[in-house]
N, C-alpha and C positions, 0 to 999 in steps of 0.2 A: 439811350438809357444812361444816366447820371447813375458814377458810382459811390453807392452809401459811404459817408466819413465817420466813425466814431470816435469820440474823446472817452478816455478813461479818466478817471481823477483819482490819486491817494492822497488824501489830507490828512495831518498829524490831528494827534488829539488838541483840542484848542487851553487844556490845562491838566496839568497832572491827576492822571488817575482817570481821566475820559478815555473815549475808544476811538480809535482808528475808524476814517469813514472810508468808502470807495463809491463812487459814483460813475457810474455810465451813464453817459448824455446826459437825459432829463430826469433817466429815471429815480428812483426812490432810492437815498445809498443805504449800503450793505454796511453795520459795526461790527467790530471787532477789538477783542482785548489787548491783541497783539498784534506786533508790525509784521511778522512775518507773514500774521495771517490774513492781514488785508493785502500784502504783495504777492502772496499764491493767490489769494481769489481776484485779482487785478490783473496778472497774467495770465491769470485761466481764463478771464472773463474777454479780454483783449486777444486771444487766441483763438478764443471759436468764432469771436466777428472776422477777423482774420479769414477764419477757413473759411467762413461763408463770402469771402470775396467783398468785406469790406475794407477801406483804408481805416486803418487805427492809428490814435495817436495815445500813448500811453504814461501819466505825466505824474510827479510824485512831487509833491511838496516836502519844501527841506525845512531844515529846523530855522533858517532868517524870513520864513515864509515864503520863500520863490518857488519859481516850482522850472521842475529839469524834467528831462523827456527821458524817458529809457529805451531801448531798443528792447525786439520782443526774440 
């Protein structure tokens, strides 16, 4: 049995005054007004794949566009 990988994604707004997106794998992302609240719901979301015993990778877009991993 192969163990599920998820990607999380947080991506900044694409211009002032947009929302914060969060994306799980394929599915549909989740907006948000604020950064804080796309990084509780990207850690919360990345936490219960966690507990179901998948490997998460949890990745946050910086302001030059890169994107860095965070530990959960």
């Amino acid at each position: 049995m192969s163990q599920r990988y998820v990607r999380v994604y947080v991506m900044q707004p694409p211009a002032p005054g947009a929302e914060w997106s969060v994306r799980v794998d394929a599915e549909k992302a989740a907006r948000f007004s604020h950064e804080r609240d796309a990084l509780s719901y990207a850690v919360r979301q990345a936490r219960a794949c966690r507990d179901e015993g998948a490997s998460v990778e949890l990745r946050i877009e910086d302001d030059h566009g890169l994107w860095r991993s965070m530990e959960l």
